[in-house]
PAVEXVEX-231046 format. One record per atom (N, C-alpha, C): atom name; residue in one letter; x, y, z; residue number from 1. Coordinates in steps of 0.2 Angstrom, whole numbers. Atoms other than C-alpha are relative to their C-alpha. Layout:
BEGIN
+------+-----+-------+-------+-------+-----+
: atom : res :  east : north :    up :   n :
+------+-----+-------+-------+-------+-----+
:   CA :   a :     X :     Y :     Z : NUM :
...
+------+-----+-------+-------+-------+-----+
//
This chain:
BEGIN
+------+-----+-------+-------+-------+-----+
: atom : res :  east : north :    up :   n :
+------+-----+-------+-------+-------+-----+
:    N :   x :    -4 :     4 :     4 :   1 :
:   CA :   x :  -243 :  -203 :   275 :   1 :
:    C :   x :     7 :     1 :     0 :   1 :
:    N :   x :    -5 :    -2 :     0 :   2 :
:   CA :   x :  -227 :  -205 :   277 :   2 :
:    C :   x :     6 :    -4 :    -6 :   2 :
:    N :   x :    -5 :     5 :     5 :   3 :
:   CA :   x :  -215 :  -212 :   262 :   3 :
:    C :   x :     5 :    -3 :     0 :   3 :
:    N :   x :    -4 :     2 :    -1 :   4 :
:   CA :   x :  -201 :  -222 :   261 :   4 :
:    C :   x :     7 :     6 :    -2 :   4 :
:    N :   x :    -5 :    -6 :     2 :   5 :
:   CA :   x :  -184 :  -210 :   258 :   5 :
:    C :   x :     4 :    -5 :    -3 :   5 :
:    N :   x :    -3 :     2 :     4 :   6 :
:   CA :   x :  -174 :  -218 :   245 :   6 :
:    C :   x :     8 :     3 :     0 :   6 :
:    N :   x :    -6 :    -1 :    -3 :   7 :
:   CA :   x :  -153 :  -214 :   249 :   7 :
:    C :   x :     1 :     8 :    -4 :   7 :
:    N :   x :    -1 :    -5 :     6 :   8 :
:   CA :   x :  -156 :  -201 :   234 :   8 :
:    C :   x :    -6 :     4 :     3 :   8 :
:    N :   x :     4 :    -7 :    -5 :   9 :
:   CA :   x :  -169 :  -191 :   245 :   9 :
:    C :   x :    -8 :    -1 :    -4 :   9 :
:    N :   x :     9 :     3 :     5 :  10 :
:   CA :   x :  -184 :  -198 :   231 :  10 :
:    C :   x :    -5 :    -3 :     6 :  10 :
:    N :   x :     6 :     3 :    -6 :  11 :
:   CA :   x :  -199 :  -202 :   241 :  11 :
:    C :   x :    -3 :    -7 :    -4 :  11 :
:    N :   x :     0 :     4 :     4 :  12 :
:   CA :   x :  -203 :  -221 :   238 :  12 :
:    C :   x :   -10 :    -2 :     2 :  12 :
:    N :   x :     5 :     1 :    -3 :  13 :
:   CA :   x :  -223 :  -222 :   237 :  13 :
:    C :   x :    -2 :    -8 :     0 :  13 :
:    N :   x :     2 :     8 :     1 :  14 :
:   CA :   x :  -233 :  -242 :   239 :  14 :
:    C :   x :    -7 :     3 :    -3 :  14 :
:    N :   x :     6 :    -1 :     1 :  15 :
:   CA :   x :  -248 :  -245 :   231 :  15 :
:    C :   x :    -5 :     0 :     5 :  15 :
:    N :   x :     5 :    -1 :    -5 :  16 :
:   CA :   x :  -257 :  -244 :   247 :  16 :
:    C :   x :     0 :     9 :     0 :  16 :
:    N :   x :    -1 :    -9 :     1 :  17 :
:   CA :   x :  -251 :  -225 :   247 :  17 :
:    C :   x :    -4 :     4 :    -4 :  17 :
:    N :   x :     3 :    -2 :     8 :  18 :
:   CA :   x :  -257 :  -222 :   230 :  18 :
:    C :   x :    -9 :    -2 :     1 :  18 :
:    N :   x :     4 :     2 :     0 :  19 :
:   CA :   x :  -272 :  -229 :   233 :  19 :
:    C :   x :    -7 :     5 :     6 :  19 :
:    N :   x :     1 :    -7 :    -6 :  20 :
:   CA :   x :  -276 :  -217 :   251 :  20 :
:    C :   x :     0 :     5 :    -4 :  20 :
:    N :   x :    -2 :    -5 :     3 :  21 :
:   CA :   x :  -271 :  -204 :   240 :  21 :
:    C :   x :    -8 :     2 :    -5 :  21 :
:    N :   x :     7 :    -4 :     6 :  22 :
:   CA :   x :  -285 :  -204 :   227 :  22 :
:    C :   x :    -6 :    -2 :     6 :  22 :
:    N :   x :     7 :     1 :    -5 :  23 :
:   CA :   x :  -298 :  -210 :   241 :  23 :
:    C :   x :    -1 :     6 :     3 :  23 :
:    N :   x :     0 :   -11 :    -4 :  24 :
:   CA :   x :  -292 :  -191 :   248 :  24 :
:    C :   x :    -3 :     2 :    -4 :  24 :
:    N :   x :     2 :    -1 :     5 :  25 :
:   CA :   x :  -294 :  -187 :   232 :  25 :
:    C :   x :    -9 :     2 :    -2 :  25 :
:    N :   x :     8 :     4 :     2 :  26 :
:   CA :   x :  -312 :  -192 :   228 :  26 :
:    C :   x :    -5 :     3 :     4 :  26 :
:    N :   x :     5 :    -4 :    -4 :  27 :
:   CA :   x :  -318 :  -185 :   245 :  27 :
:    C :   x :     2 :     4 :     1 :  27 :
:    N :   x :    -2 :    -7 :     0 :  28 :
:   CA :   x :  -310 :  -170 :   244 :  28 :
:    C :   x :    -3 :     3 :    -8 :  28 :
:    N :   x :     3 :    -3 :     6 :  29 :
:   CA :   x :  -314 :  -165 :   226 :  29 :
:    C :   x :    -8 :    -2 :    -2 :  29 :
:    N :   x :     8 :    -1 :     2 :  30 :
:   CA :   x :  -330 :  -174 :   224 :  30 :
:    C :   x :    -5 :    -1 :     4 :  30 :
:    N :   x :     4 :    -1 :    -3 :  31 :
:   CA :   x :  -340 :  -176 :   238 :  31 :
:    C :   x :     1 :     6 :     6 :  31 :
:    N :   x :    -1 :    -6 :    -5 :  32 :
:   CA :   x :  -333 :  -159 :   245 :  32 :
:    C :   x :     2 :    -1 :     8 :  32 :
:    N :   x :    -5 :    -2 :    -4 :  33 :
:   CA :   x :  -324 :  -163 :   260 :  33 :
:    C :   x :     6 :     5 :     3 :  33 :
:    N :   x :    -9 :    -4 :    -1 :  34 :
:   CA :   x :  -311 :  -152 :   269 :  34 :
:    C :   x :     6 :    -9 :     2 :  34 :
:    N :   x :    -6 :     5 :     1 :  35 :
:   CA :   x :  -295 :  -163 :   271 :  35 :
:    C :   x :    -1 :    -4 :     7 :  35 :
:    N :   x :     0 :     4 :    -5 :  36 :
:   CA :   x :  -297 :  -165 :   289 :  36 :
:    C :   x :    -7 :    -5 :     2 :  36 :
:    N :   x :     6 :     2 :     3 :  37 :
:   CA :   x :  -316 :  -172 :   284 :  37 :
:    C :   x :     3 :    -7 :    -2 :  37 :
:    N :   x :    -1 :     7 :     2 :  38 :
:   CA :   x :  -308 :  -184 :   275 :  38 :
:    C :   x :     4 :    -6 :     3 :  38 :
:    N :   x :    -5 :     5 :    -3 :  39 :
:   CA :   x :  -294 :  -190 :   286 :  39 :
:    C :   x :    -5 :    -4 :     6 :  39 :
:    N :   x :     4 :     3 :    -3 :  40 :
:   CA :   x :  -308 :  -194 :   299 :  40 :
:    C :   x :    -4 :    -6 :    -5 :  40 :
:    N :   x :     4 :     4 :     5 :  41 :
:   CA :   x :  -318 :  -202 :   285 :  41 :
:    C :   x :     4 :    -7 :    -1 :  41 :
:    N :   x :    -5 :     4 :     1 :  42 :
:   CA :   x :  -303 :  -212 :   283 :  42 :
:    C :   x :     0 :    -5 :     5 :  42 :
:    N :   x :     2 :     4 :    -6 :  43 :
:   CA :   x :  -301 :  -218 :   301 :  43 :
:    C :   x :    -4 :    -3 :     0 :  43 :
:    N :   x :     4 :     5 :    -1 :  44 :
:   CA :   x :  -317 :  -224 :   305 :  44 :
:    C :   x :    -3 :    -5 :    -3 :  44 :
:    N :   x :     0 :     6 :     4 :  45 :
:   CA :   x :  -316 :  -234 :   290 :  45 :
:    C :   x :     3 :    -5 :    -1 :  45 :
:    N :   x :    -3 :     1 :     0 :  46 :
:   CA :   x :  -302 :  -239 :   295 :  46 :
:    C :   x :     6 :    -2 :    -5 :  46 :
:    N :   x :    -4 :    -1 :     8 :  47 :
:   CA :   x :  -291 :  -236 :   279 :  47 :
:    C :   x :     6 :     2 :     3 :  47 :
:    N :   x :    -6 :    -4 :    -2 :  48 :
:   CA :   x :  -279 :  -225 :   289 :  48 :
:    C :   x :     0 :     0 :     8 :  48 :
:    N :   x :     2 :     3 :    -7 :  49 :
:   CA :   x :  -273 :  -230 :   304 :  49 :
:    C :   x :    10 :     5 :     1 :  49 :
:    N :   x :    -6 :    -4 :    -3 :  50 :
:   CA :   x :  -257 :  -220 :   314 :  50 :
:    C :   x :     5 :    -4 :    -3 :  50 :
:    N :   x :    -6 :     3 :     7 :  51 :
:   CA :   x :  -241 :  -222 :   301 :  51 :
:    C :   x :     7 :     0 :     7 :  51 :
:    N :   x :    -6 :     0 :    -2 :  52 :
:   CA :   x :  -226 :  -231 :   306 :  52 :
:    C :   x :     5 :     1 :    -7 :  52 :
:    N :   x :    -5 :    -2 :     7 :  53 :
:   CA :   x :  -210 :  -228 :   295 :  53 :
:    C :   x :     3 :    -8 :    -2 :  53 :
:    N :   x :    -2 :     7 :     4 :  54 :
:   CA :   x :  -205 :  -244 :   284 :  54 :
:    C :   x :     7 :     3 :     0 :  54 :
:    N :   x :    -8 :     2 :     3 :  55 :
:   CA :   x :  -188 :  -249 :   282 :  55 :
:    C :   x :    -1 :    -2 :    -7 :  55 :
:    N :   x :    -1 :     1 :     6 :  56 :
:   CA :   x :  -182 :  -249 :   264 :  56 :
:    C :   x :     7 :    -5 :    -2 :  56 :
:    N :   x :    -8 :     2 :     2 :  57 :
:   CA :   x :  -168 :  -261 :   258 :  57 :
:    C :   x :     0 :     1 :    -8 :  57 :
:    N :   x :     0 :     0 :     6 :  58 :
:   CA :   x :  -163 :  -255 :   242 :  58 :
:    C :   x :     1 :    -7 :    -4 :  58 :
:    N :   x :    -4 :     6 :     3 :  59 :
:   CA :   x :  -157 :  -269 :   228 :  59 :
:    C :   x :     6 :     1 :    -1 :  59 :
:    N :   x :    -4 :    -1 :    -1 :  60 :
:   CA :   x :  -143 :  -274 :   227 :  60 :
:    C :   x :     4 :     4 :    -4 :  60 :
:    N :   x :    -3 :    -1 :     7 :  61 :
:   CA :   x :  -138 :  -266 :   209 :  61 :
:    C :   x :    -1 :    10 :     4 :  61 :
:    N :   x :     1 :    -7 :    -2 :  62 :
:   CA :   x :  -144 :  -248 :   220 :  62 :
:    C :   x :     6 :     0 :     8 :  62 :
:    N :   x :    -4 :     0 :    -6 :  63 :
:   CA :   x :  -132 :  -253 :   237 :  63 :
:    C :   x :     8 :     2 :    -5 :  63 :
:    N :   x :    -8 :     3 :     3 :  64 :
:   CA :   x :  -116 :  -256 :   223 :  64 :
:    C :   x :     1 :    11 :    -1 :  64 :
:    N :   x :     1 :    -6 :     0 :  65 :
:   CA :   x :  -122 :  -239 :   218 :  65 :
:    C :   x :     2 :     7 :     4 :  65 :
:    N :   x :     1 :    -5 :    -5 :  66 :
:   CA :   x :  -124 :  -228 :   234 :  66 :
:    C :   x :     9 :    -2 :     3 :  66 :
:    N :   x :    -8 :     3 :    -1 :  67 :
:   CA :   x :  -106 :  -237 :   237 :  67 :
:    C :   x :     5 :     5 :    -3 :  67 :
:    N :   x :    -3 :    -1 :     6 :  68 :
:   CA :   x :   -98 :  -232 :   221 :  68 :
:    C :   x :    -1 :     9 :     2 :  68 :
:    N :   x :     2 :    -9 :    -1 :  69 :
:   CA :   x :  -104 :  -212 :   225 :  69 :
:    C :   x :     2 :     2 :     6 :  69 :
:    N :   x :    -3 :    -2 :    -3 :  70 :
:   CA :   x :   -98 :  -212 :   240 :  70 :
:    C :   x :     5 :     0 :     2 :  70 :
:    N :   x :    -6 :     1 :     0 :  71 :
:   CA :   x :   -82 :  -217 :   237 :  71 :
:    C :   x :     1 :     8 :    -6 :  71 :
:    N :   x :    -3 :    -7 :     5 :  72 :
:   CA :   x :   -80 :  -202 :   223 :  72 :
:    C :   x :    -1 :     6 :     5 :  72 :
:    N :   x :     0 :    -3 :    -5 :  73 :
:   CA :   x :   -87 :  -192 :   237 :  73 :
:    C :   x :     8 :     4 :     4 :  73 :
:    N :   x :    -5 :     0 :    -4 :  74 :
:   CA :   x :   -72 :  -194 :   247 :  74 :
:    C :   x :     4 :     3 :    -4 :  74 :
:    N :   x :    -5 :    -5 :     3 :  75 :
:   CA :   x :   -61 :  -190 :   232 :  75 :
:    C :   x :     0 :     5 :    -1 :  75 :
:    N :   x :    -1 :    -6 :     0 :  76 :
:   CA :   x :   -67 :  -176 :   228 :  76 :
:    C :   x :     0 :     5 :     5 :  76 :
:    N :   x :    -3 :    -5 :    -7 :  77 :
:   CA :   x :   -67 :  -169 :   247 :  77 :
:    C :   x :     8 :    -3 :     1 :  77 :
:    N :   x :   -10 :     0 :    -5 :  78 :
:   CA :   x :   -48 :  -174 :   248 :  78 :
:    C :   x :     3 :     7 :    -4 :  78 :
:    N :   x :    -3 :    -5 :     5 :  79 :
:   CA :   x :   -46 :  -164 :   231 :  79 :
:    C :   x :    -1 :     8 :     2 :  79 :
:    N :   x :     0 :    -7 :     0 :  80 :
:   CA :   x :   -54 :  -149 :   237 :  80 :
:    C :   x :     3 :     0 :     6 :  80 :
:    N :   x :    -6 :    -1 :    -6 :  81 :
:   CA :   x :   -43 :  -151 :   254 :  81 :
:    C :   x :     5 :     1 :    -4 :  81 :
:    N :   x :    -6 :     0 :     2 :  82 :
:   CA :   x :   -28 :  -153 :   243 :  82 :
:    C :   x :     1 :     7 :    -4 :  82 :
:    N :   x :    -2 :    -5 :     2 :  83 :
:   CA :   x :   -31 :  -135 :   233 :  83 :
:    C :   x :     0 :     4 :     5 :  83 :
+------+-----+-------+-------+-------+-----+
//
């Protein structure tokens, strides 16, 4: 599983993720599974299938954001040049 990386390094899960997760869950703690037990379990049930990486486009009100940080960014790297 691989999650989406949000500009702030947050991992961004789907409900299909979360959903994988407790199915691990489930066969790993209750019908005793080891993990690689399970991911096989997974496969041939076709649940988990080889992960590509999803594009994230933030909203807009999170772009204005990542904007706005990166410009104070720059000031404060001029400021620590300037002492």
């Amino acid at each position: 599983m691989r999650p989406l990386r949000l500009a702030s390094g947050h991992r961004r899960y789907t409900q299909k993720d979360l959903e994988t997760v407790n199915e691990i869950k489930d066969l790993v703690l209750l019908k005793g599974y080891s993990l690689r037990g399970a991911r096989k379990v997974l496969y041939t049930r076709g649940k988990a299938k080889p992960e590509k990486k999803q594009s994230f486009v933030p909203p807009a009100s999170d772009v204005k954001t990542a904007e706005l940080l990166d410009e104070i960014k720059k000031e404060l790297r001029q400021i620590m040049k300037d002492l």
